[in-house]
C-alpha positions as CSV (number, residue, x, y, z in Angstrom):
1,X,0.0,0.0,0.0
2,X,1.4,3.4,-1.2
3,X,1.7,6.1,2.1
4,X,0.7,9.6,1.2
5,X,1.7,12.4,3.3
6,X,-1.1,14.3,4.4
7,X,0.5,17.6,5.9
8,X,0.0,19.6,3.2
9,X,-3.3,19.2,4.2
10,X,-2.9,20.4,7.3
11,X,-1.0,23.6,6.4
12,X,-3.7,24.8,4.1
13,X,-6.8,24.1,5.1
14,X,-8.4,25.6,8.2
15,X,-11.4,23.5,9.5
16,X,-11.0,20.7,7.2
17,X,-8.5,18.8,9.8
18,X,-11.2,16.3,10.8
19,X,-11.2,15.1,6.7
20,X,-7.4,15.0,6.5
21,X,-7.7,13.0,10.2
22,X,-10.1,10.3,8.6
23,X,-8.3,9.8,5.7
24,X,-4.8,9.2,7.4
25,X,-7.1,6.9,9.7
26,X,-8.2,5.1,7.0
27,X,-4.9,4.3,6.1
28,X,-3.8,3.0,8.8
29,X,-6.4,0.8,9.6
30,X,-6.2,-2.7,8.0
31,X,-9.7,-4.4,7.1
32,X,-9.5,-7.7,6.0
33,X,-11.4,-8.4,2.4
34,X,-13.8,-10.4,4.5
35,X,-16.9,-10.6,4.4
36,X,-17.2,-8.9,0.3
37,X,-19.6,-6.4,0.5
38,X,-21.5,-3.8,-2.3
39,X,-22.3,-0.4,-1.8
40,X,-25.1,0.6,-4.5
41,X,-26.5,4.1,-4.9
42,X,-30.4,3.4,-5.5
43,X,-31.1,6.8,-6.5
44,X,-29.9,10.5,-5.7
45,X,-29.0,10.4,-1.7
46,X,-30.1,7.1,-1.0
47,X,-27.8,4.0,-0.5
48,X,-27.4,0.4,0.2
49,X,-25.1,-1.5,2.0
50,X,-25.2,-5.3,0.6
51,X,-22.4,-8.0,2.5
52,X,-22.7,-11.3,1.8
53,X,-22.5,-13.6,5.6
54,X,-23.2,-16.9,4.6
55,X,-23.9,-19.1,7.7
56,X,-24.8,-16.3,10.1
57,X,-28.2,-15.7,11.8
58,X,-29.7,-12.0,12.8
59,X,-28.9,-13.1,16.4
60,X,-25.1,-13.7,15.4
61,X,-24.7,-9.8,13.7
62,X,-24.5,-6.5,15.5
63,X,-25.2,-2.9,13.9
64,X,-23.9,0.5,15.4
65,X,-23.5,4.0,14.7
66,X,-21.7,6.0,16.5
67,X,-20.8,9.5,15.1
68,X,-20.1,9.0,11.5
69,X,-19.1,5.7,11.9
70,X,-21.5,2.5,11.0
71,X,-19.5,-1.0,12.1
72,X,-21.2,-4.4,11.4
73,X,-20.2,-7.4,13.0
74,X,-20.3,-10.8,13.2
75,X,-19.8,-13.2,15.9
76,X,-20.1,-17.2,15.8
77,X,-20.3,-19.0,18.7
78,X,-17.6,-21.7,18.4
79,X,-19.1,-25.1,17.5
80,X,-17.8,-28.0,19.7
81,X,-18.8,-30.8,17.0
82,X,-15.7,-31.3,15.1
83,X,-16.6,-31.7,11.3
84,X,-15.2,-33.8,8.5
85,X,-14.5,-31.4,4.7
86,X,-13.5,-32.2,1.7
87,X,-14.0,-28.8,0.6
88,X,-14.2,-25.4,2.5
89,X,-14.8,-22.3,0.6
90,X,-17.7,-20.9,2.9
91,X,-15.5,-19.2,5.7
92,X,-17.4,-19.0,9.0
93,X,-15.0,-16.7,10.8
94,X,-16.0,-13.5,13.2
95,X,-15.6,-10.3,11.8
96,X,-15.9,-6.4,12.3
97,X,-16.2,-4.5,9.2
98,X,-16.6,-0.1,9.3
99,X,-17.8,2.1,7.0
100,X,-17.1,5.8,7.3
101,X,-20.6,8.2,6.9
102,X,-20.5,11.1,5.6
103,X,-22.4,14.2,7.6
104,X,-25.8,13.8,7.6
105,X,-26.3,9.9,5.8
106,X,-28.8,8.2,8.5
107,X,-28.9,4.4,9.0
108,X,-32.8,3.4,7.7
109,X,-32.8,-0.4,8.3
110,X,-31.3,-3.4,7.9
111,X,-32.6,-6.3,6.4
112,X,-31.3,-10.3,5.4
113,X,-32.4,-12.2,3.2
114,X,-31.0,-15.8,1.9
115,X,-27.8,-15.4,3.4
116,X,-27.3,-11.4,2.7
117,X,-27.3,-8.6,4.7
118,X,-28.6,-5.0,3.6
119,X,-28.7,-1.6,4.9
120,X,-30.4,1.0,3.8
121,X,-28.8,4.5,3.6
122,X,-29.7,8.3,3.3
123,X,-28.5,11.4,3.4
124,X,-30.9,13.9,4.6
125,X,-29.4,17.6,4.5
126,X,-31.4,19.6,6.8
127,X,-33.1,22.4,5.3
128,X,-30.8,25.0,7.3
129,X,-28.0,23.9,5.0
130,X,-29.5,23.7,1.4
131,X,-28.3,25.9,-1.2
132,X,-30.9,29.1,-1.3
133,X,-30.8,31.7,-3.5
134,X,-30.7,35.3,-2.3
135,X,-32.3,37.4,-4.5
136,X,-30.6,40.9,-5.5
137,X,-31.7,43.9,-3.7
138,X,-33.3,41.6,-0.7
139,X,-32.6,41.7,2.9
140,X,-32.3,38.8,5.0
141,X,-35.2,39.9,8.2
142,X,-34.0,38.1,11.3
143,X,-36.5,37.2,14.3
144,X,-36.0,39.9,16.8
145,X,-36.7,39.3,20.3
């Protein structure tokens, strides 16, 4: 994996430190290629998560946002039987995958269905922070109390 150095972006861009900050985190964390996942856009601000966790129940995976941060895991209590392959390509291992949010994308649901997981996205800008247009000539009136 290349390293990129992120100072520049530190020097020159006042208030953005929190982007440079997730980035260089990004980096530096290490998530494993397991379990493959999608990441669809349905239509204009609306998403969906899709990871395929063959051999896990409801019960077995845990989903939690915390800031802008949405981590899925997956724990498997250990079987005691001991079992016989010939083959094993379905890999029933624990696992904690995150996914970085951008400001103001809301978790809707989850859902699984034959054997995959899917989480519904959406960012919802509030209306204080849409684009308006000010007309020329107009004044902005504030409430005065």
């Amino acid at each position: 994996m290349r390293n990129i150095d992120l100072s520049p972006l530190y020097r020159s861009f006042i208030g953005f430190d929190h982007l440079a900050s997730m980035i260089d985190a990004s980096q530096s964390e290490k998530q494993t290629s397991y379990p493959p996942y999608n990441i669809e856009l349905l239509e204009e601000d609306k998403y969906r998560i899709t990871m395929a966790v063959a051999g896990f129940s409801q019960d077995d995976i845990s989903i939690e946002v915390q800031e802008n941060t949405l981590k899925v895991s997956g724990t498997l209590e250990s079987e005691p039987k001991e079992r016989k392959f010939l083959h094993k390509g379905i890999s029933e291992r624990n696992f904690e995958r995150k996914f970085q949010l951008g400001d103001h994308v809301k978790v809707l649901n989850a859902d699984m269905q034959n054997g995959l997981l899917h989480i519904e996205l959406e960012r919802v800008i509030p209306e204080a922070k849409k684009p308006r247009k000010i007309e020329i000539g107009s004044r902005l009136i504030e409430n005065q109390s």
